[in-house]
N, CA, C and O atoms as a GROMACS GRO file, in nm:
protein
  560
    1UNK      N    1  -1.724   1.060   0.553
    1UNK     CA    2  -1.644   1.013   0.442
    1UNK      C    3  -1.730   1.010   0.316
    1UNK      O    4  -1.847   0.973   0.303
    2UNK      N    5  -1.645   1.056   0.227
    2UNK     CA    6  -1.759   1.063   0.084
    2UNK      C    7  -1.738   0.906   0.030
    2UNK      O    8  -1.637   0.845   0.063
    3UNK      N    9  -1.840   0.845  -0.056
    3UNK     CA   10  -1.859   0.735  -0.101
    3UNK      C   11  -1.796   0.785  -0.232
    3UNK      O   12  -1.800   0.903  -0.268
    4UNK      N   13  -1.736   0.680  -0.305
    4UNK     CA   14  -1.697   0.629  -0.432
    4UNK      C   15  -1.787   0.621  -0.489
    4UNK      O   16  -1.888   0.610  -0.420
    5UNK      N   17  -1.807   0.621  -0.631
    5UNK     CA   18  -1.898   0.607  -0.742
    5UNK      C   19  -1.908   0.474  -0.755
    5UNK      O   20  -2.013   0.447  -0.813
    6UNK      N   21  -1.811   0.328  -0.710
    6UNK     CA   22  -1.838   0.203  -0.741
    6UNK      C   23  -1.917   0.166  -0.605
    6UNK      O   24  -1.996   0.072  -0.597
    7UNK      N   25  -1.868   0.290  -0.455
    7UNK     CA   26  -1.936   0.230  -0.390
    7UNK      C   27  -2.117   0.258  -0.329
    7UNK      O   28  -2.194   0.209  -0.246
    8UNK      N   29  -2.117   0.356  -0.421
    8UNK     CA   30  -2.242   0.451  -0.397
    8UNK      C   31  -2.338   0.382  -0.483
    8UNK      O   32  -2.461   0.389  -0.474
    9UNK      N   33  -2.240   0.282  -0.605
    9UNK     CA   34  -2.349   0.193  -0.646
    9UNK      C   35  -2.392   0.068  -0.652
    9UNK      O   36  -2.486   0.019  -0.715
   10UNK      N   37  -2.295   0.008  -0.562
   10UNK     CA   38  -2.280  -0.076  -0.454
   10UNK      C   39  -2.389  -0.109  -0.387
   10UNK      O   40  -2.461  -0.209  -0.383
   11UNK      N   41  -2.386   0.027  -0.317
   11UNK     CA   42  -2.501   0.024  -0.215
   11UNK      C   43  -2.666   0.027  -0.227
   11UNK      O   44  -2.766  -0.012  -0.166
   12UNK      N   45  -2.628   0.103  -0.350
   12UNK     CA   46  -2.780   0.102  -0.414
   12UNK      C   47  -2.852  -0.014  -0.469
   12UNK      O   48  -2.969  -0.004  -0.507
   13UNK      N   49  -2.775  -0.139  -0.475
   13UNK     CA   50  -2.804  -0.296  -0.486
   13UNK      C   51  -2.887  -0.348  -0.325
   13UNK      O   52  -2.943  -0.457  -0.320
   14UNK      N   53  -2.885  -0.256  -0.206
   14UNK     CA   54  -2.885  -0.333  -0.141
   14UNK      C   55  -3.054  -0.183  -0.028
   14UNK      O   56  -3.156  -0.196   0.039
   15UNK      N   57  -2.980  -0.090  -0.074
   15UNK     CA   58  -3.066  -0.017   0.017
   15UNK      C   59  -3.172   0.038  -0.095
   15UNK      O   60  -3.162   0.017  -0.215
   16UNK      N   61  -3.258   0.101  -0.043
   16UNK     CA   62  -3.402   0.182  -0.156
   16UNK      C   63  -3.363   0.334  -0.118
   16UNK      O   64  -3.326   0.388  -0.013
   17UNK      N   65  -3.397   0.399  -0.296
   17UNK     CA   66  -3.370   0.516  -0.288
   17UNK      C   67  -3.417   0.621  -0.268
   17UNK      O   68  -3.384   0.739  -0.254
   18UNK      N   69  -3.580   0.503  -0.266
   18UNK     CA   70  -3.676   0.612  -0.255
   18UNK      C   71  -3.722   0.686  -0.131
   18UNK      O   72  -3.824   0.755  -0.134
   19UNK      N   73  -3.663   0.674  -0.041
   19UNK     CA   74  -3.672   0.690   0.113
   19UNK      C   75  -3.665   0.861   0.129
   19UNK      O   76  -3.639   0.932   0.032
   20UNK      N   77  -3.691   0.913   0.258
   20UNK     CA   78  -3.635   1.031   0.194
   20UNK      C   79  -3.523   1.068   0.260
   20UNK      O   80  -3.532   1.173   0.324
   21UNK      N   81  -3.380   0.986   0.262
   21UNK     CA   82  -3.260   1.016   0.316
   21UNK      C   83  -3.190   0.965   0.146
   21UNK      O   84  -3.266   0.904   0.071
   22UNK      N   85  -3.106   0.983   0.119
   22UNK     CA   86  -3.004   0.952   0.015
   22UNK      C   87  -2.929   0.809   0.051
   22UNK      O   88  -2.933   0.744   0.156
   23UNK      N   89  -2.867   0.784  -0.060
   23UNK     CA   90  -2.820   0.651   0.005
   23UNK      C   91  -2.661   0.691   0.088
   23UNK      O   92  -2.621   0.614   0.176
   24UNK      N   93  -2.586   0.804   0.054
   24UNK     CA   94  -2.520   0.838   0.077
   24UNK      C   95  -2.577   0.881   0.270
   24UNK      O   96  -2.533   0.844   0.379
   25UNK      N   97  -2.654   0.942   0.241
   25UNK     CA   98  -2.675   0.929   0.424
   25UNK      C   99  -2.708   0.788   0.490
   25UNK      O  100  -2.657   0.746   0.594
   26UNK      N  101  -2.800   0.726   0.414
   26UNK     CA  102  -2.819   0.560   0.454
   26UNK      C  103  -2.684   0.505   0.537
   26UNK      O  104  -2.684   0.467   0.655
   27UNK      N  105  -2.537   0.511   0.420
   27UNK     CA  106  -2.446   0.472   0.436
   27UNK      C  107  -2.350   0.521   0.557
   27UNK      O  108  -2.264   0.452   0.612
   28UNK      N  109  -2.384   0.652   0.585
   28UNK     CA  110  -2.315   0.718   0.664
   28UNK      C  111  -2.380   0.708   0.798
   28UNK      O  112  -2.296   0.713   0.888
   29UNK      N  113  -2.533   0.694   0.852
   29UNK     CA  114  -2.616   0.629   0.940
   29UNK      C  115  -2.513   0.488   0.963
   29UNK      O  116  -2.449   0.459   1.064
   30UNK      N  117  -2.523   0.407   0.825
   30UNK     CA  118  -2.473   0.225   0.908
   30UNK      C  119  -2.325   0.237   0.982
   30UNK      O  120  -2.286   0.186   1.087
   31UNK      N  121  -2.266   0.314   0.899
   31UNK     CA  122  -2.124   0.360   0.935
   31UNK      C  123  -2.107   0.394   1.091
   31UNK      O  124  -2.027   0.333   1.162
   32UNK      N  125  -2.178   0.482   1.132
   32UNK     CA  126  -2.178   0.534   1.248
   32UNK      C  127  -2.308   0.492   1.379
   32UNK      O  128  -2.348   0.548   1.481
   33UNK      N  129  -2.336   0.377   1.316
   33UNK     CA  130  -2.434   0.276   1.387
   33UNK      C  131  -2.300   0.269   1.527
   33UNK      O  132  -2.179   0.253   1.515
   34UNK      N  133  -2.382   0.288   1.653
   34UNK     CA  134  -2.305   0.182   1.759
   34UNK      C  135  -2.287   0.053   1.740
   34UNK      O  136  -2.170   0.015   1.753
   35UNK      N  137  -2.381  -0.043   1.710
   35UNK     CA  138  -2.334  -0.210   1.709
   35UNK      C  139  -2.311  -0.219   1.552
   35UNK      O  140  -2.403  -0.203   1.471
   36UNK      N  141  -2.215  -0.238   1.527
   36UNK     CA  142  -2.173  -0.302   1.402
   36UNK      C  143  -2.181  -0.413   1.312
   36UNK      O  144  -2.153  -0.437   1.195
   37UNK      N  145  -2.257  -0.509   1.471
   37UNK     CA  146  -2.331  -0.625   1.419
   37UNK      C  147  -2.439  -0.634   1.428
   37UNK      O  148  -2.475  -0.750   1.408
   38UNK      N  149  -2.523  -0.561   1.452
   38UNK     CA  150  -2.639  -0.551   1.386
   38UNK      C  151  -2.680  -0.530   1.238
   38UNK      O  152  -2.616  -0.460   1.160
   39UNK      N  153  -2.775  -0.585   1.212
   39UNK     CA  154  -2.833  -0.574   1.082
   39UNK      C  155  -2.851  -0.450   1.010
   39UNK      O  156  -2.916  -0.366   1.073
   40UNK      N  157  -2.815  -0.418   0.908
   40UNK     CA  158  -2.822  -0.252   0.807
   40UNK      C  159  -2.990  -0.210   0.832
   40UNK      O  160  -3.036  -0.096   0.841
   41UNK      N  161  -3.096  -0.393   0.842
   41UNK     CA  162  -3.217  -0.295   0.826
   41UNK      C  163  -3.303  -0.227   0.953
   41UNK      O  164  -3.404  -0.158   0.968
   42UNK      N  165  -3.159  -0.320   1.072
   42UNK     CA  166  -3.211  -0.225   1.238
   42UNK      C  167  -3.153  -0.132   1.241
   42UNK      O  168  -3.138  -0.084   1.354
   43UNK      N  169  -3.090  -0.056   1.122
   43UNK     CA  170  -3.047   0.119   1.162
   43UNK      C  171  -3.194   0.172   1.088
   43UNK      O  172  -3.269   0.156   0.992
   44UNK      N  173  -3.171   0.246   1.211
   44UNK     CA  174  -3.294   0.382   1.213
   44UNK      C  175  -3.323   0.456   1.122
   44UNK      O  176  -3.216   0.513   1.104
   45UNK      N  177  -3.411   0.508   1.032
   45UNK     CA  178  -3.447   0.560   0.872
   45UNK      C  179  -3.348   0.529   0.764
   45UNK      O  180  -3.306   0.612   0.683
   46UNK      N  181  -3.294   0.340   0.772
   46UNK     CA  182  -3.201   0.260   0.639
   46UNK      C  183  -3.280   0.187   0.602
   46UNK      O  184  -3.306   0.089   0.672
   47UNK      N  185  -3.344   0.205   0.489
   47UNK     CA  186  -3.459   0.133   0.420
   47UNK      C  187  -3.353   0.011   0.299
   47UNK      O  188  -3.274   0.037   0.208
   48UNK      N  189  -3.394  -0.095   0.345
   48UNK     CA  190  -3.289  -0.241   0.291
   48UNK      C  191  -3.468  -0.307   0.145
   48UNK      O  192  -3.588  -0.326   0.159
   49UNK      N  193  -3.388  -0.313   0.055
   49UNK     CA  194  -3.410  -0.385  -0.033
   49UNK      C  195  -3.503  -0.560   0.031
   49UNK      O  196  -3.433  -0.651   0.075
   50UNK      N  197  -3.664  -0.576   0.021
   50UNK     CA  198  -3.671  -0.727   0.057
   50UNK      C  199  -3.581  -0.831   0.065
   50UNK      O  200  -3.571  -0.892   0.171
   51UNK      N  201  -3.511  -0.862  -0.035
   51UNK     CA  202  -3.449  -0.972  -0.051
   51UNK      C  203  -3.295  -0.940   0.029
   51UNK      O  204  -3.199  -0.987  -0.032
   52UNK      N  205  -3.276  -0.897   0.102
   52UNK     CA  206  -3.144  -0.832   0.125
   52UNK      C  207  -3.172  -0.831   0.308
   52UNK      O  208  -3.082  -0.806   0.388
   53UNK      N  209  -3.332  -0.869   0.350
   53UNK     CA  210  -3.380  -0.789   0.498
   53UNK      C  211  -3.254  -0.926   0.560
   53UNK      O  212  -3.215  -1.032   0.511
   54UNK      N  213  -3.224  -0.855   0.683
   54UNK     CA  214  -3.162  -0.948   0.777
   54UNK      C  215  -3.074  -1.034   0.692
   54UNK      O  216  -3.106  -1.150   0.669
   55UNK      N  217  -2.951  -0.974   0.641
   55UNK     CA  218  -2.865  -1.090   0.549
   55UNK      C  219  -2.735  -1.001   0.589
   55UNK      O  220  -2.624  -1.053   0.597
   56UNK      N  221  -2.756  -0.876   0.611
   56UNK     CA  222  -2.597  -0.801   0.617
   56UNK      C  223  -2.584  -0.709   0.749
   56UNK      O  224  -2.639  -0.606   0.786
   57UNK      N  225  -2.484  -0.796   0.803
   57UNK     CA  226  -2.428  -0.645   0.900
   57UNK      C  227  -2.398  -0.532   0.874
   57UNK      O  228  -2.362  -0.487   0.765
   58UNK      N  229  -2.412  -0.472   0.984
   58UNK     CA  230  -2.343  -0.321   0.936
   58UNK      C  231  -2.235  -0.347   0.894
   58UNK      O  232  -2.230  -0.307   0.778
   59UNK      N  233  -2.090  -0.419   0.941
   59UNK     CA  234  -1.959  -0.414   0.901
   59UNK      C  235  -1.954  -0.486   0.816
   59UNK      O  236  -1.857  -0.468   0.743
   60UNK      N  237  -2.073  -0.636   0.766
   60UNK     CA  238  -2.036  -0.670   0.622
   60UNK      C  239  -2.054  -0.574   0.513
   60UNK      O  240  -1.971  -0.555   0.424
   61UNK      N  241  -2.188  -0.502   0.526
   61UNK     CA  242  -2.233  -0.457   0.455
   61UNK      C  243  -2.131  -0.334   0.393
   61UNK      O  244  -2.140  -0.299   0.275
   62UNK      N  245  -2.033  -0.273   0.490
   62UNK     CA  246  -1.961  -0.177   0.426
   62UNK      C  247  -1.870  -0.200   0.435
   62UNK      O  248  -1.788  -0.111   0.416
   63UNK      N  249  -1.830  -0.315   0.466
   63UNK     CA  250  -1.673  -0.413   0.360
   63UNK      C  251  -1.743  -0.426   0.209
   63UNK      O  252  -1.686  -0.372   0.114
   64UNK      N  253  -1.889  -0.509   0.184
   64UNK     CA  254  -1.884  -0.534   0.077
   64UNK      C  255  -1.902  -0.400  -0.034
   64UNK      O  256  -1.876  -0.409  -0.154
   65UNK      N  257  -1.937  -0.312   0.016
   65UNK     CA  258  -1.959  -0.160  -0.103
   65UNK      C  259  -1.807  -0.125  -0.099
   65UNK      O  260  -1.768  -0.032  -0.170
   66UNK      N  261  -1.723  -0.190  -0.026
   66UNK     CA  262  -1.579  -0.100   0.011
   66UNK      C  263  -1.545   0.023   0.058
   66UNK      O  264  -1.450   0.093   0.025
   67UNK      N  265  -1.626   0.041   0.134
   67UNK     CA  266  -1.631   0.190   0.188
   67UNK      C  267  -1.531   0.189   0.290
   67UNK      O  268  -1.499   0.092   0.360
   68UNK      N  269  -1.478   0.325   0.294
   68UNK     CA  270  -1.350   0.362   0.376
   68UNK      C  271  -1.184   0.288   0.259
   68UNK      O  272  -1.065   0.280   0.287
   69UNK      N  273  -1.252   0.253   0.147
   69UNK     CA  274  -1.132   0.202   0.103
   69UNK      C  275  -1.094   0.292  -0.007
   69UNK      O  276  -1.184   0.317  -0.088
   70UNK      N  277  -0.948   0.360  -0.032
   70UNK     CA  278  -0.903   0.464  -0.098
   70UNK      C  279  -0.935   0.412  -0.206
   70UNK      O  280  -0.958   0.291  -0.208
   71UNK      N  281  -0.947   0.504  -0.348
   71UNK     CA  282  -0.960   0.500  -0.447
   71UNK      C  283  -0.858   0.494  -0.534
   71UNK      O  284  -0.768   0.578  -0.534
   72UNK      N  285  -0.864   0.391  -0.616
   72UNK     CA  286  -0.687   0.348  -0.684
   72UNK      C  287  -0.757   0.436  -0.856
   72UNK      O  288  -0.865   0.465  -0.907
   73UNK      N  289  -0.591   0.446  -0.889
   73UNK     CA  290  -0.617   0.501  -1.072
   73UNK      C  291  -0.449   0.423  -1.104
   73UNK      O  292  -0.349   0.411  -1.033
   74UNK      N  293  -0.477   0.388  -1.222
   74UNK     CA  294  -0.396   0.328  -1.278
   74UNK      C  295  -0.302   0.488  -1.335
   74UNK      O  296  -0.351   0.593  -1.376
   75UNK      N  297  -0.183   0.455  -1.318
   75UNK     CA  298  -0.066   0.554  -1.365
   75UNK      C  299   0.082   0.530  -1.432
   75UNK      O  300   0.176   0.475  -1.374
   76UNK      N  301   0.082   0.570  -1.535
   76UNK     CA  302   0.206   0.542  -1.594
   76UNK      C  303   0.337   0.609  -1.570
   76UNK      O  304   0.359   0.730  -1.573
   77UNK      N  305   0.437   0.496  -1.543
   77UNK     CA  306   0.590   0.526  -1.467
   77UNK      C  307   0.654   0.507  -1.607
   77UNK      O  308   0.633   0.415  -1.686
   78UNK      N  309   0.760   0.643  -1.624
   78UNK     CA  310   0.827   0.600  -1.725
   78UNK      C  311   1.002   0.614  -1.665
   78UNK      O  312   1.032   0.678  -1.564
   79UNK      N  313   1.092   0.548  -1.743
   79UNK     CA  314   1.212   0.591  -1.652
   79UNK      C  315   1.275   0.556  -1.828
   79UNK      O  316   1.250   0.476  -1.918
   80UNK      N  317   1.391   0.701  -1.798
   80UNK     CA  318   1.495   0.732  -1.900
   80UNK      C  319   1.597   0.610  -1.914
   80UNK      O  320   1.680   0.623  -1.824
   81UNK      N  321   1.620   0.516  -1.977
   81UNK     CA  322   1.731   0.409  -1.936
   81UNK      C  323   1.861   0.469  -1.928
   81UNK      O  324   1.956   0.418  -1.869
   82UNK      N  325   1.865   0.623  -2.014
   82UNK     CA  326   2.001   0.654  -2.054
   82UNK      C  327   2.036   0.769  -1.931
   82UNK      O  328   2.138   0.838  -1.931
   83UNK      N  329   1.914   0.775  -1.812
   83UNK     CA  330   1.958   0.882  -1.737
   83UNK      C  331   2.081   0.843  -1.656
   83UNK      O  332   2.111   0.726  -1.632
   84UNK      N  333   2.156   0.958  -1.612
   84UNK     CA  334   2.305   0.916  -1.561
   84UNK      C  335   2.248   0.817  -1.410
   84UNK      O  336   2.319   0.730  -1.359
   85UNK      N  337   2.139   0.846  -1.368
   85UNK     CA  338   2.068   0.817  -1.217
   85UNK      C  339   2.112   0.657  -1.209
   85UNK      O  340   2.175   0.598  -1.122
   86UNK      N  341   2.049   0.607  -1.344
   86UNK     CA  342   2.025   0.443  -1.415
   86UNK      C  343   2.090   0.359  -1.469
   86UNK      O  344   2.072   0.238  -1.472
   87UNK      N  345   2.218   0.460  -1.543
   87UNK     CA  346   2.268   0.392  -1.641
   87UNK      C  347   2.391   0.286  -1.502
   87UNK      O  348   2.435   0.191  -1.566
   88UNK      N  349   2.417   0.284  -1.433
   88UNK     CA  350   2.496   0.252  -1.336
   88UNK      C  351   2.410   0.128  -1.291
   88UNK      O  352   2.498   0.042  -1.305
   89UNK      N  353   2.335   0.081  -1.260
   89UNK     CA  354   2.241   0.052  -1.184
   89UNK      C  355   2.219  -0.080  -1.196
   89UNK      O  356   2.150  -0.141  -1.278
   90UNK      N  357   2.311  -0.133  -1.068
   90UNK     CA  358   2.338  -0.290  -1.073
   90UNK      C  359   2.217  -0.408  -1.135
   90UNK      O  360   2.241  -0.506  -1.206
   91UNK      N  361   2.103  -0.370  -1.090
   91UNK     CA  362   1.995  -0.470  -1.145
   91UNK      C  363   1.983  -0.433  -1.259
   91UNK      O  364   2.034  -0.333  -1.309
   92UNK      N  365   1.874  -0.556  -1.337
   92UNK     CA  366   1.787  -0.485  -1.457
   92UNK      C  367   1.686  -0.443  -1.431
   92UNK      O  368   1.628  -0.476  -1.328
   93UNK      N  369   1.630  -0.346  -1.528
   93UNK     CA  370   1.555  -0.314  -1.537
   93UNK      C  371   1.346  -0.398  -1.477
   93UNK      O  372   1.262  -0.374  -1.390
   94UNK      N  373   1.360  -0.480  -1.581
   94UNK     CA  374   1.295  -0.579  -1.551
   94UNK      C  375   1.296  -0.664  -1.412
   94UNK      O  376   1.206  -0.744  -1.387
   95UNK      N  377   1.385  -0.646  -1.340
   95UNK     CA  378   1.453  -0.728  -1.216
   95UNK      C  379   1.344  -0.613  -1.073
   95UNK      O  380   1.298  -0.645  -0.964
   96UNK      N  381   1.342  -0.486  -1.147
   96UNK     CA  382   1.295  -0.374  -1.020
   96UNK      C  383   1.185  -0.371  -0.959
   96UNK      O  384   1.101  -0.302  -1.017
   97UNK      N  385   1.141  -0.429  -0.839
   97UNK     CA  386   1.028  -0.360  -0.781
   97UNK      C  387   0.934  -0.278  -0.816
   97UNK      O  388   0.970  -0.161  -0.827
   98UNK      N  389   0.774  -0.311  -0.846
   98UNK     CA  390   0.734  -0.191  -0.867
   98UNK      C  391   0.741  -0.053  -0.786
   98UNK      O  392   0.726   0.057  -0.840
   99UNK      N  393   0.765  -0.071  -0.659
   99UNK     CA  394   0.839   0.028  -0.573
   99UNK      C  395   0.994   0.120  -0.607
   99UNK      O  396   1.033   0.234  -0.582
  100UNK      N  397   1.055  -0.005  -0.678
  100UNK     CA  398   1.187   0.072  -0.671
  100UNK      C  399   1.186   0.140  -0.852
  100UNK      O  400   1.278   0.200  -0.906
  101UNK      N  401   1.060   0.106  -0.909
  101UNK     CA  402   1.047   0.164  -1.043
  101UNK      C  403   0.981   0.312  -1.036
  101UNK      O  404   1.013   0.413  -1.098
  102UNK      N  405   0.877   0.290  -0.936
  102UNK     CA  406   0.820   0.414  -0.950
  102UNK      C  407   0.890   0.510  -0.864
  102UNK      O  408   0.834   0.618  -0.847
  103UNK      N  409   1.049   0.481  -0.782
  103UNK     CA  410   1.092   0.579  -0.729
  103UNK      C  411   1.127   0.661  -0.849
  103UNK      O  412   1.091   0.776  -0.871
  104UNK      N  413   1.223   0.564  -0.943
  104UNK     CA  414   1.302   0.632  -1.071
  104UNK      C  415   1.257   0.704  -1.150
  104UNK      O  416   1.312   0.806  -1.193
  105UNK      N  417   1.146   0.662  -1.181
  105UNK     CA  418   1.051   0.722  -1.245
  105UNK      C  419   0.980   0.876  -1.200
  105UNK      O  420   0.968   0.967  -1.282
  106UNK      N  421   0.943   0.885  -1.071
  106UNK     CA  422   0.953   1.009  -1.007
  106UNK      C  423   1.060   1.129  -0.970
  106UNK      O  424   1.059   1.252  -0.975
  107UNK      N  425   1.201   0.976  -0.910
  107UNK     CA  426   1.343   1.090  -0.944
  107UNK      C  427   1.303   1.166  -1.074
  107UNK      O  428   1.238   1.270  -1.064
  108UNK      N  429   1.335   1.123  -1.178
  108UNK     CA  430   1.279   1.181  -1.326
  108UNK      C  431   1.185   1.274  -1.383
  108UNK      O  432   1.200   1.332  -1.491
  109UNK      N  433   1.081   1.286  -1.300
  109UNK     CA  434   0.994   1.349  -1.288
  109UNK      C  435   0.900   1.311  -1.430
  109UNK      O  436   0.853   1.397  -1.505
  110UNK      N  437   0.887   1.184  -1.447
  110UNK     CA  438   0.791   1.135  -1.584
  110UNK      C  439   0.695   1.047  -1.497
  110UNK      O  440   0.698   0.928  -1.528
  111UNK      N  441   0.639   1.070  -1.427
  111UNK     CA  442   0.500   0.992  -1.386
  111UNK      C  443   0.358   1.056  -1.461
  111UNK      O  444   0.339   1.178  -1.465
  112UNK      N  445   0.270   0.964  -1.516
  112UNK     CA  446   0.161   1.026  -1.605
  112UNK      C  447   0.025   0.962  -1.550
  112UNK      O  448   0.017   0.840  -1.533
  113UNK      N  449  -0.085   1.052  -1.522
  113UNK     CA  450  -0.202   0.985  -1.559
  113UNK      C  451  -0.208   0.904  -1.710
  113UNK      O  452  -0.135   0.930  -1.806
  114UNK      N  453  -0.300   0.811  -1.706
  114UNK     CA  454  -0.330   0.712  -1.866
  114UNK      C  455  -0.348   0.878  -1.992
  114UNK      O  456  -0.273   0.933  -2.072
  115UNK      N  457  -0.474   0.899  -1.950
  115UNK     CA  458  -0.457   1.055  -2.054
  115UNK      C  459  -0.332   1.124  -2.058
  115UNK      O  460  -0.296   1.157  -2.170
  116UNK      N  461  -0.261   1.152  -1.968
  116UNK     CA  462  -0.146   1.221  -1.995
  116UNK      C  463   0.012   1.169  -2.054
  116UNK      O  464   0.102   1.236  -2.107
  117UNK      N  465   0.004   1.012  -2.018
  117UNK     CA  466   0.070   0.958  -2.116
  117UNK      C  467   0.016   0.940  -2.269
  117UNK      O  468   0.094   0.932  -2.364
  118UNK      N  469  -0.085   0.936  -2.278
  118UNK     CA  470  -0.149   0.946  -2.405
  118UNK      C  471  -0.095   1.071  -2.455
  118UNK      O  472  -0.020   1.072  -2.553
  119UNK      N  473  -0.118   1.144  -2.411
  119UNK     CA  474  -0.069   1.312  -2.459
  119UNK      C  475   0.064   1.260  -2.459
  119UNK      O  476   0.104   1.213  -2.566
  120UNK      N  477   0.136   1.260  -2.369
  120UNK     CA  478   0.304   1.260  -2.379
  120UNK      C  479   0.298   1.191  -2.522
  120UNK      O  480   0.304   1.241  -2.634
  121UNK      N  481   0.286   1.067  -2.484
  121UNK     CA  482   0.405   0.953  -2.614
  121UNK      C  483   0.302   1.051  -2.780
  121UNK      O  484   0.371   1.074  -2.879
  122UNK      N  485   0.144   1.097  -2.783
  122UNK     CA  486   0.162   1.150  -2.939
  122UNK      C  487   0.220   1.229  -2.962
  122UNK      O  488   0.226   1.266  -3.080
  123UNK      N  489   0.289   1.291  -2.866
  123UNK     CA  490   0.343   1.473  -2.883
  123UNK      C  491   0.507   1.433  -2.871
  123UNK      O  492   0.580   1.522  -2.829
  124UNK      N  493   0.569   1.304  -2.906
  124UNK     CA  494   0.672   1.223  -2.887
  124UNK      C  495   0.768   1.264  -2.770
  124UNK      O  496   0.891   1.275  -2.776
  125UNK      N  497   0.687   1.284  -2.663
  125UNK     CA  498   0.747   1.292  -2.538
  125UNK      C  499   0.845   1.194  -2.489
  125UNK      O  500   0.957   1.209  -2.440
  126UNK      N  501   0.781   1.103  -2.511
  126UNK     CA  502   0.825   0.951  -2.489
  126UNK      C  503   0.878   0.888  -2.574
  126UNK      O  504   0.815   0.860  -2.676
  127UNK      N  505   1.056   0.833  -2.550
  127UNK     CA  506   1.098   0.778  -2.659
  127UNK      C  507   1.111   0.618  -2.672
  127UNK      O  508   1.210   0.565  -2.622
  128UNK      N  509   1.028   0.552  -2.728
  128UNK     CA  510   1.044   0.425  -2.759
  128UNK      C  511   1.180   0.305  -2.796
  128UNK      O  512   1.172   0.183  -2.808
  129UNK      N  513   1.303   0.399  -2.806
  129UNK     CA  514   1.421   0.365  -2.806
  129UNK      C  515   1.436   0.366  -2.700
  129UNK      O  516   1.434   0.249  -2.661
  130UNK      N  517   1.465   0.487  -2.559
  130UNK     CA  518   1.534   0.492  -2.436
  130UNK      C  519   1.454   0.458  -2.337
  130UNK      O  520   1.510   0.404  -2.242
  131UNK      N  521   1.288   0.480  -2.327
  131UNK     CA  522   1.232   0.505  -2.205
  131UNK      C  523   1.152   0.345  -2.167
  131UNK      O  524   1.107   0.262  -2.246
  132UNK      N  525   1.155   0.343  -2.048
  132UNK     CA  526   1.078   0.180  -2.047
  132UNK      C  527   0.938   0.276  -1.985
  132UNK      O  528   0.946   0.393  -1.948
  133UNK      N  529   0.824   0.202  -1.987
  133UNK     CA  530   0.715   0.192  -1.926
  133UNK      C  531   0.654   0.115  -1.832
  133UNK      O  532   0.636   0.004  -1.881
  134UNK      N  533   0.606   0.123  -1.695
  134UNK     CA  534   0.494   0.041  -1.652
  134UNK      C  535   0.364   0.100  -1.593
  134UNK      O  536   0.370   0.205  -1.528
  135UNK      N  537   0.232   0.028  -1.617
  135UNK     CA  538   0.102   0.038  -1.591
  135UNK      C  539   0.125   0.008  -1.459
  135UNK      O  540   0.156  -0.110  -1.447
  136UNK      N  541   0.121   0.085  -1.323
  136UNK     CA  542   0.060   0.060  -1.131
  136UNK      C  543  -0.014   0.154  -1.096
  136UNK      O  544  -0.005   0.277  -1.090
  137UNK      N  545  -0.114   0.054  -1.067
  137UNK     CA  546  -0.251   0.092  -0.986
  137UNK      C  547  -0.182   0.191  -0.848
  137UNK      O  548  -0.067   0.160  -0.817
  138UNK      N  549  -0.228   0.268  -0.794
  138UNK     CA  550  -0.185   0.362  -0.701
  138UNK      C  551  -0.278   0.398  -0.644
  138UNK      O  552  -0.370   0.445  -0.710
  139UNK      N  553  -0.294   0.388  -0.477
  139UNK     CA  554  -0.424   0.470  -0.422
  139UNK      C  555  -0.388   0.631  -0.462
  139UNK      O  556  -0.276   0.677  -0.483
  140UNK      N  557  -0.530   0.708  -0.468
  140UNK     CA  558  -0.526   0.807  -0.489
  140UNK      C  559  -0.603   0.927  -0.369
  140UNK      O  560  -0.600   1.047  -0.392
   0.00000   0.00000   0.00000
């Protein structure tokens, strides 16, 4: 599994880089350690930071970098109020699920990365009269 950039530096709080494995192999060694409760600095060529010796299991240690955990990006849902899909549409707006927003929003086909809503709404993609917006985090 490839490490994340928050968690690759994560880890580098806790293991030394100067070893000659990467920390990215370090991580992938504790990962695939048999005992999981053992200590990060009883895996075999995982060089642990002094202050850090005998403080983390293997399975704390890669809960706390978050490893194995998907990578979220924030994405903008926009939905037409005036589309025929909506205009019917017993709740309000405000009332919807972020689930049942970002279906509409996809019916629609207006889901944006942050940059690409940026692009949309200057290029007046996006109309500030009809369209609502919301900011959800989304694994990616």
């Amino acid at each position: 599994m490839k490490l994340s950039k928050n968690s690759r530096l994560l880890a580098s709080t806790f293991l030394v880089n100067d070893s000659d494995i990467t920390i990215d192999e370090m991580v992938k060694l504790i990962a695939e350690h048999k005992n999981q409760h053992d200590f990060i600095d009883n895996v075999d060529e995982v060089v642990v930071w002094e202050n850090v010796e005998d403080k983390f299991t293997c399975k704390d240690f890669l809960e706390t970098i978050g490893y194995g955990e998907k990578e979220k990006e924030t994405r903008v849902y926009v939905i037409n109020t005036h589309d025929e899909r909506v205009e019917d549409m017993e709740k309000g707006f405000s009332d919807l699920t972020d689930e049942e927003f970002m279906f509409e929003a996809e019916e629609q086909g207006r889901v944006y990365t942050i940059e690409g809503f940026q692009r949309a709404f200057n290029e007046s993609e996006v109309n500030t009269e009809i369209d609502l917006i919301r900011f959800i985090e989304v694994e990616i």
